[in-house]
Backbone as CSV, one residue per row, in Angstrom:
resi,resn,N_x,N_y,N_z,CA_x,CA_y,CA_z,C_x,C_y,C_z
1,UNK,-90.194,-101.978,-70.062,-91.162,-101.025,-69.534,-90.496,-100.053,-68.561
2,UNK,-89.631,-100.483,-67.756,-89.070,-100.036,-66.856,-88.148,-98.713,-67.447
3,UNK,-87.245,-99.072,-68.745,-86.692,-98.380,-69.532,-88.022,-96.997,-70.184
4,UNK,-88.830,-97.464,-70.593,-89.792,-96.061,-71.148,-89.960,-95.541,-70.028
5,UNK,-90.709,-95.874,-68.812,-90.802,-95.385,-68.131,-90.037,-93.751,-67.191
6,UNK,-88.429,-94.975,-67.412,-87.610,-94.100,-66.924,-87.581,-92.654,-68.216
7,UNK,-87.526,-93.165,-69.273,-87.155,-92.124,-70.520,-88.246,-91.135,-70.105
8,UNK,-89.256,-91.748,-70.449,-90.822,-90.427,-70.027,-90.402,-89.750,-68.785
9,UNK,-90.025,-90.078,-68.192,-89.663,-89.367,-66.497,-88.792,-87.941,-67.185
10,UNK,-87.430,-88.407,-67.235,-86.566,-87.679,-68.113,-86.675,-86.597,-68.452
11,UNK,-87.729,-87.172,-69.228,-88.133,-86.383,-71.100,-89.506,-85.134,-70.198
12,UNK,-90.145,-85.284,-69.667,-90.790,-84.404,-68.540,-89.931,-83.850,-68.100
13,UNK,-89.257,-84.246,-67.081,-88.036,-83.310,-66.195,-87.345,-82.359,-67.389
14,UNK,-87.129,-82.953,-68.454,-86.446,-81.702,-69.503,-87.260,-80.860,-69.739
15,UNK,-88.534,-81.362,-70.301,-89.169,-80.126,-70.474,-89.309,-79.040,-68.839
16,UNK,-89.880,-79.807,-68.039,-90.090,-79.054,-66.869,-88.966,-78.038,-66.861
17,UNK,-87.516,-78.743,-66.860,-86.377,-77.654,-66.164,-86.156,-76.724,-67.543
18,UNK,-86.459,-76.800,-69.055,-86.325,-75.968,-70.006,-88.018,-75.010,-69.611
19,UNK,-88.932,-74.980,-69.335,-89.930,-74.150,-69.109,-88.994,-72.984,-68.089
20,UNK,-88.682,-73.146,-66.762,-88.342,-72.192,-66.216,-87.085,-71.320,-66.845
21,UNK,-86.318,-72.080,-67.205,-85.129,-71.232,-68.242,-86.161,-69.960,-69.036
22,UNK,-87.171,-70.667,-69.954,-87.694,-69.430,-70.805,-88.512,-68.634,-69.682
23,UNK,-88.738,-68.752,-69.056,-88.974,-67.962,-67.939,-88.032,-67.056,-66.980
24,UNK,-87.339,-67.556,-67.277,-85.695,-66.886,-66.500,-85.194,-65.343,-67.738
25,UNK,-85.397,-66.650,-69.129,-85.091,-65.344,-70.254,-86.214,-64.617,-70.479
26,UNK,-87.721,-64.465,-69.977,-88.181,-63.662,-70.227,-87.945,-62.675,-68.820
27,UNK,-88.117,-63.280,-67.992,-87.566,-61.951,-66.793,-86.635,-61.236,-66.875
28,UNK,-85.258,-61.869,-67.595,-83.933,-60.854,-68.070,-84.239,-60.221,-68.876
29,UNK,-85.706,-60.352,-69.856,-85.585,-59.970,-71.161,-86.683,-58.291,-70.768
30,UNK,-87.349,-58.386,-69.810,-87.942,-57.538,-68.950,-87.563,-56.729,-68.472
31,UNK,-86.250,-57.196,-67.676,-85.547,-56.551,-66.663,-85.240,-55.377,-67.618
32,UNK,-84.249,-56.041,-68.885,-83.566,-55.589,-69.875,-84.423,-54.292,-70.454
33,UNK,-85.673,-54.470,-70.973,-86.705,-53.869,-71.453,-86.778,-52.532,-70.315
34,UNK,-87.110,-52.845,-68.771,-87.146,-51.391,-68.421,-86.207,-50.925,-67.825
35,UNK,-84.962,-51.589,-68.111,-84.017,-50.288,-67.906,-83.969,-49.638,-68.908
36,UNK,-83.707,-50.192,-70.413,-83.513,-49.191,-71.228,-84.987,-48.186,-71.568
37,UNK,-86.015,-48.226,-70.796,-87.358,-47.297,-70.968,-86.230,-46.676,-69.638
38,UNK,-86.164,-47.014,-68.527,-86.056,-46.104,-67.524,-84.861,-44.897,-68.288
39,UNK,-83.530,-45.164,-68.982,-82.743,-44.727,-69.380,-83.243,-43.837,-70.594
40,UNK,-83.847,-44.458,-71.168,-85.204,-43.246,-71.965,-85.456,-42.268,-71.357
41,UNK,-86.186,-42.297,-70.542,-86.919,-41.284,-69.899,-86.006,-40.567,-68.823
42,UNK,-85.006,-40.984,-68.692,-83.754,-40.439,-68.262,-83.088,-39.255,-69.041
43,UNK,-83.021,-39.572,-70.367,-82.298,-38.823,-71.453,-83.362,-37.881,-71.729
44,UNK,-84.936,-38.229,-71.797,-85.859,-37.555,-72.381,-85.893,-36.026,-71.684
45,UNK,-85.571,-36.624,-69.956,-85.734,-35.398,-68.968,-84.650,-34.671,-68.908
46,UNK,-83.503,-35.491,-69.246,-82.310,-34.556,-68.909,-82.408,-33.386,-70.478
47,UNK,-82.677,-33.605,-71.617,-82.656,-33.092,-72.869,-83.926,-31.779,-72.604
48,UNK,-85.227,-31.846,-72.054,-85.780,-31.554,-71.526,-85.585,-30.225,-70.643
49,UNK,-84.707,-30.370,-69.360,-83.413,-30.100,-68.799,-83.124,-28.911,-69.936
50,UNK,-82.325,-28.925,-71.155,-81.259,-28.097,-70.999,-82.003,-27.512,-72.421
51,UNK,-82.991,-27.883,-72.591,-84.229,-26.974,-73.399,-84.707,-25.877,-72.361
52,UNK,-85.001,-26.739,-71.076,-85.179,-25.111,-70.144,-84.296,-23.941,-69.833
53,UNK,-82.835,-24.688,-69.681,-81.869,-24.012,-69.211,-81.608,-22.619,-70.397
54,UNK,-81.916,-23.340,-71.925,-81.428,-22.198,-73.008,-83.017,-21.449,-72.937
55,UNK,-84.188,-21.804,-72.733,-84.924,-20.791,-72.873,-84.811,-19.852,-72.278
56,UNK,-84.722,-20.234,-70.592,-84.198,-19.639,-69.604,-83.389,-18.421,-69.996
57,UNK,-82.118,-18.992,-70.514,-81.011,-18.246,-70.824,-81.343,-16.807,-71.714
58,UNK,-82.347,-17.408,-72.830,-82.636,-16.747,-73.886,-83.533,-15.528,-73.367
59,UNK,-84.788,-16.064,-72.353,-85.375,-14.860,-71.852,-84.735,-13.532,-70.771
60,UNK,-83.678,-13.940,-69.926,-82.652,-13.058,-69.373,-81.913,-12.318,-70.869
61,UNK,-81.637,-12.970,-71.763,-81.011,-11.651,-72.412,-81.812,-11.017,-73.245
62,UNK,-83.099,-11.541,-72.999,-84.104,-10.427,-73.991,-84.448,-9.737,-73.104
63,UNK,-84.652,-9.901,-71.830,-84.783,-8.784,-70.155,-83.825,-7.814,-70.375
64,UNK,-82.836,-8.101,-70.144,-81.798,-7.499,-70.343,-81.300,-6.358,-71.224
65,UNK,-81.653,-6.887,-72.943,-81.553,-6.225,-73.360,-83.027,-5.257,-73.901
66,UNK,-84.540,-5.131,-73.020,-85.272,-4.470,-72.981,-85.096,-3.588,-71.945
67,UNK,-84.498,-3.984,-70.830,-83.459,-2.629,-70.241,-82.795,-1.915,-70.083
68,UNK,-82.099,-2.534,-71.260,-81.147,-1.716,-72.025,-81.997,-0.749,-73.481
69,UNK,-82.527,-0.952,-73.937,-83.679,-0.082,-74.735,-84.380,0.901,-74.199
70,UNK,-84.812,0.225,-72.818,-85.452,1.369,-71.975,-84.716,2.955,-71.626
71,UNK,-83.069,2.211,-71.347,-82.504,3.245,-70.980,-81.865,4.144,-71.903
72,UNK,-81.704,3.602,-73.215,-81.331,4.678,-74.124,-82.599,4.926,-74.694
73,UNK,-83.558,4.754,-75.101,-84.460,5.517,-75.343,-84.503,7.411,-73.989
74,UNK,-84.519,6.916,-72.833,-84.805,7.749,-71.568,-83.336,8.736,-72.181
75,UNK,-82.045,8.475,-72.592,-81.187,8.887,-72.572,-81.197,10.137,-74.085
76,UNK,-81.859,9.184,-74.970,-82.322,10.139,-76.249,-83.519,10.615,-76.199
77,UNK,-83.994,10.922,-74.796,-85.182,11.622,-75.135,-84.103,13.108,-74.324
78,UNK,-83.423,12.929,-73.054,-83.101,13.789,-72.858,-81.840,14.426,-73.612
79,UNK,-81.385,14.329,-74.248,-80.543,14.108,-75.351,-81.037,15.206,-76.503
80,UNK,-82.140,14.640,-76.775,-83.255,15.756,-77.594,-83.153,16.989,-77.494
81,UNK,-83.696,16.923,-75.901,-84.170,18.542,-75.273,-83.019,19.078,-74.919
82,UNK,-81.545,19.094,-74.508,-80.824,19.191,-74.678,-79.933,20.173,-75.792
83,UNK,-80.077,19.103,-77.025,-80.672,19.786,-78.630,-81.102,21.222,-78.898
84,UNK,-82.068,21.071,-78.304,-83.604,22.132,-78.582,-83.451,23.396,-77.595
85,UNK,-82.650,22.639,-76.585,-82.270,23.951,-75.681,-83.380,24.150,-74.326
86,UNK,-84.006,22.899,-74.221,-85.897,22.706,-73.642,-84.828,22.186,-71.927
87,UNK,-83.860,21.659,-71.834,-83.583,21.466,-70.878,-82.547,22.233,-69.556
Protein backbone atom coordinates (compact mmCIF):
# COMPACT_ATOMS: atom_id res chain seq x y z
CA UNK A 1 0.00 0.00 0.00
CA UNK A 2 2.66 2.11 1.00
CA UNK A 3 4.30 1.45 -2.53
CA UNK A 4 0.86 2.72 -4.58
CA UNK A 5 0.60 5.22 -2.52
CA UNK A 6 3.97 6.51 -3.03
CA UNK A 7 3.51 5.82 -7.08
CA UNK A 8 0.05 7.95 -7.03
CA UNK A 9 2.01 10.76 -5.25
CA UNK A 10 4.60 10.67 -8.14
CA UNK A 11 2.34 10.10 -10.89
CA UNK A 12 0.35 13.57 -9.66
CA UNK A 13 3.57 15.46 -9.11
CA UNK A 14 4.29 14.49 -12.93
CA UNK A 15 1.39 15.52 -14.10
CA UNK A 16 1.35 18.67 -11.86
CA UNK A 17 5.10 19.68 -12.93
CA UNK A 18 4.20 18.66 -16.90
CA UNK A 19 0.89 21.13 -16.63
CA UNK A 20 3.10 24.20 -15.98
CA UNK A 21 5.71 23.27 -18.75
CA UNK A 22 2.58 23.49 -21.30
CA UNK A 23 2.01 26.55 -19.79
CA UNK A 24 5.52 27.81 -20.02
CA UNK A 25 5.17 26.66 -23.94
CA UNK A 26 2.16 28.42 -24.35
CA UNK A 27 3.56 31.76 -22.94
CA UNK A 28 6.76 31.34 -25.31
CA UNK A 29 4.39 30.39 -27.87
CA UNK A 30 2.60 33.96 -27.24
CA UNK A 31 5.46 35.78 -26.60
CA UNK A 32 6.60 34.32 -30.02
CA UNK A 33 3.14 35.14 -31.66
CA UNK A 34 3.41 38.98 -30.82
CA UNK A 35 6.55 39.72 -31.74
CA UNK A 36 6.22 38.50 -35.04
CA UNK A 37 2.53 40.67 -35.25
CA UNK A 38 4.60 43.51 -33.64
CA UNK A 39 7.35 43.01 -36.56
CA UNK A 40 4.31 42.94 -38.95
CA UNK A 41 3.12 45.97 -38.27
CA UNK A 42 6.57 47.18 -38.18
CA UNK A 43 7.19 46.31 -41.89
CA UNK A 44 3.49 47.23 -42.68
CA UNK A 45 4.40 50.98 -41.46
CA UNK A 46 7.73 51.20 -42.62
CA UNK A 47 6.41 49.99 -46.46
CA UNK A 48 3.68 52.44 -45.78
CA UNK A 49 6.61 54.90 -45.09
CA UNK A 50 8.14 54.84 -48.43
CA UNK A 51 4.66 54.68 -50.35
CA UNK A 52 4.50 58.24 -48.86
CA UNK A 53 7.92 59.21 -49.49
CA UNK A 54 7.40 58.26 -53.58
CA UNK A 55 4.02 59.93 -53.66
CA UNK A 56 5.50 62.72 -52.05
CA UNK A 57 8.27 62.62 -54.47
CA UNK A 58 5.93 62.17 -57.40
CA UNK A 59 3.74 65.26 -56.49
CA UNK A 60 6.96 67.79 -56.27
CA UNK A 61 7.79 66.83 -59.77
CA UNK A 62 4.39 67.26 -61.12
CA UNK A 63 4.63 70.96 -59.10
CA UNK A 64 7.46 71.44 -60.63
CA UNK A 65 6.95 70.57 -63.76
CA UNK A 66 3.41 72.70 -63.82
CA UNK A 67 5.80 75.55 -63.25
CA UNK A 68 7.60 74.86 -65.63
CA UNK A 69 4.46 74.85 -68.20
CA UNK A 70 3.39 77.90 -66.66
CA UNK A 71 6.46 79.56 -67.65
CA UNK A 72 6.82 78.62 -71.16
CA UNK A 73 3.47 78.97 -71.98
CA UNK A 74 4.02 83.05 -70.44
CA UNK A 75 7.27 82.83 -72.63
CA UNK A 76 5.26 81.74 -75.97
CA UNK A 77 2.73 83.98 -75.48
CA UNK A 78 5.27 86.76 -75.51
CA UNK A 79 7.14 85.15 -78.11
CA UNK A 80 3.94 85.46 -80.29
CA UNK A 81 3.57 89.17 -80.09
CA UNK A 82 6.95 89.58 -80.70
CA UNK A 83 6.14 87.62 -84.10
CA UNK A 84 3.27 89.90 -84.94
CA UNK A 85 5.23 92.89 -84.14
CA UNK A 86 2.23 93.66 -81.10
CA UNK A 87 5.16 94.04 -78.69
Amino acid sequence: RKQATEYSTSSSDEEFESKPSLTHKAKRALRKRRKLEKETKQLIKQEELKRLHKAQAVQRQLEELEERQRALEIFGVELERELRGEA
